[in-house]
C-alpha positions as CSV (number, residue, x, y, z in Angstrom):
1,X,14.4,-8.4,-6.5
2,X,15.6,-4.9,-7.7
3,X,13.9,-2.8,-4.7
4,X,15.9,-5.4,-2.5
5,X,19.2,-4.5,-4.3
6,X,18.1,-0.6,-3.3
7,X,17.5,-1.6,0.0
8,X,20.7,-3.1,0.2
9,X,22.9,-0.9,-1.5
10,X,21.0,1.7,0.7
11,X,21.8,0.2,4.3
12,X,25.3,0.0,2.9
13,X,25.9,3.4,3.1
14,X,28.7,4.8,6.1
15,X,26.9,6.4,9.0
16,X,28.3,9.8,7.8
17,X,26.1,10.1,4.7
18,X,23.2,10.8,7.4
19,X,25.2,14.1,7.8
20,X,24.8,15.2,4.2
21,X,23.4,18.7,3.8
22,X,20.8,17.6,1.4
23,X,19.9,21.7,0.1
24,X,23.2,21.0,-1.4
25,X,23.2,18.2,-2.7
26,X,24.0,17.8,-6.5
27,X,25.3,14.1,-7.7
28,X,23.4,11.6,-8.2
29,X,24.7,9.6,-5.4
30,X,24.4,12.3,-2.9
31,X,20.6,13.1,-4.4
32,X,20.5,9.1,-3.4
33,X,21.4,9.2,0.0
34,X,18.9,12.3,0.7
35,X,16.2,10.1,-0.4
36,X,17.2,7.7,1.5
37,X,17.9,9.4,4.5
38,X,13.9,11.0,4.3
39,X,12.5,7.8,3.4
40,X,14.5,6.5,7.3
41,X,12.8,9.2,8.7
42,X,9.8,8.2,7.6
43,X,9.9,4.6,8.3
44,X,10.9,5.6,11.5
45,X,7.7,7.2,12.1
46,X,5.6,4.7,11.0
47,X,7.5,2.1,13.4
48,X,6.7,4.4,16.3
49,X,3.0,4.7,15.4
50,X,2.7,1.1,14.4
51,X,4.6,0.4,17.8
52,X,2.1,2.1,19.3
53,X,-0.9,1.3,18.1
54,X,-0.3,-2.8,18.8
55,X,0.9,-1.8,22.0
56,X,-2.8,-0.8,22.3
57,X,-4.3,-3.7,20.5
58,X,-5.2,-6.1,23.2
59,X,-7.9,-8.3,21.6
60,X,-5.7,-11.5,19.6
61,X,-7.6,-11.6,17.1
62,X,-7.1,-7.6,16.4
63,X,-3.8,-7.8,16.9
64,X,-3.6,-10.7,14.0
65,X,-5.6,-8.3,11.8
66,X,-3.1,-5.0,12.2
67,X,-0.4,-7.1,12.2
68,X,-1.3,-9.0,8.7
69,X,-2.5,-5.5,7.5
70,X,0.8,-4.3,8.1
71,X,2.7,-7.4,5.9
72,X,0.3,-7.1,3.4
73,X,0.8,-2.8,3.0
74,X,4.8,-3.8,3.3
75,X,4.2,-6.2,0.2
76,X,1.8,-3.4,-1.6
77,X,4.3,-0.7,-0.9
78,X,7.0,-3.0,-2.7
79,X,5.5,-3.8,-5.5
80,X,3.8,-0.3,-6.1
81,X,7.0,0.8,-6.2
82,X,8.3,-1.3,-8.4
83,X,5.5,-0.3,-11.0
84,X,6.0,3.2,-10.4
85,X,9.4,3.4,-11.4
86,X,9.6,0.8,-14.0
87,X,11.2,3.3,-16.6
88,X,13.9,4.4,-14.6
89,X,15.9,1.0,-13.8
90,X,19.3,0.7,-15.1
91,X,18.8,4.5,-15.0
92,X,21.4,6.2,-12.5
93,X,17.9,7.7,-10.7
94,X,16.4,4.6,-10.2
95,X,17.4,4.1,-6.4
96,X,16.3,8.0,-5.6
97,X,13.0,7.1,-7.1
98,X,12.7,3.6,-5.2
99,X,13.3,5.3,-1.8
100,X,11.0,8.6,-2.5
101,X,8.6,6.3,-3.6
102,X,9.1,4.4,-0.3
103,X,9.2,7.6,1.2
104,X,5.9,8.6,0.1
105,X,4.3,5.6,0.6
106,X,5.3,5.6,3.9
107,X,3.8,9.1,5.4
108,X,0.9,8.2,3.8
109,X,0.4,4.9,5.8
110,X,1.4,6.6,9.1
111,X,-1.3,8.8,8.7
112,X,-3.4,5.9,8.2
113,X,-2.7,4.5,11.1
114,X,-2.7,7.5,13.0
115,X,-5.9,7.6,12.3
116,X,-6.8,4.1,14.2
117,X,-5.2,5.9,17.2
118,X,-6.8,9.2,17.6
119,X,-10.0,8.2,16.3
120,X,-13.1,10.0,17.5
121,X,-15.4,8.2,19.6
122,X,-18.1,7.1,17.5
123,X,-16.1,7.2,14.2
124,X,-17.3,4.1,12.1
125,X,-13.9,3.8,10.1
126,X,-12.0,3.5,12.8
127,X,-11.4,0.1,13.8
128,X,-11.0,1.2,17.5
């Protein structure tokens, strides 16, 4: 329920904390919105690989597979996070830990995936 509040409160933000020159960022809601803004960049990636590697799943039963591994990661992510930063809520750097938690999560899942898309002909843990 809390990471949903983050969430929230993060999509909340105006369109012109995406400008935010994050080198200089020094409060704790402007260190918030630069970890939000990199974990949208990086959920942004993963949608575009993810995107594109079901665009290249043809077989239905495959494409069930990817696409409950990918609800099942979503639901690991969440509550990983959650562990991870247990000691920070009600703290005011809760939400920055949330998102680079998300954040980190993230990059780590697109390379995952990228790997079921450029995988070497012959590679046995690749599920193409």
């Amino acid at each position: 329920m809390r990471v949903l509040a983050a969430v929230l409160l993060f999509a909340a933000w105006p369109a012109a904390a995406q400008t935010l020159d994050c080198s200089k960022a020094q409060t704790q809601i402007d260190l918030d919105r630069c970890a939000d803004q990199g974990f949208r960049k990086a959920d942004a990636a993963l949608n575009q690989v993810y995107a594109r590697l079901k665009a290249g799943t043809t077989e239905p039963d495959s494409l069930k597979r990817l696409v409950d591994a990918e609800k099942a990661w979503l639901a690991y992510r969440d509550r990983e996070c959650e562990l991870e930063t247990e000691d920070s809520i009600g703290g005011s750097i809760h939400l920055m830990e949330i998102a680079a938690c998300y954040r980190e999560k993230t990059v780590a899942r697109t390379t995952e995936l990228k790997k079921q898309i450029y995988c070497p002909e012959g590679d046995p843990t690749c599920a193409r």
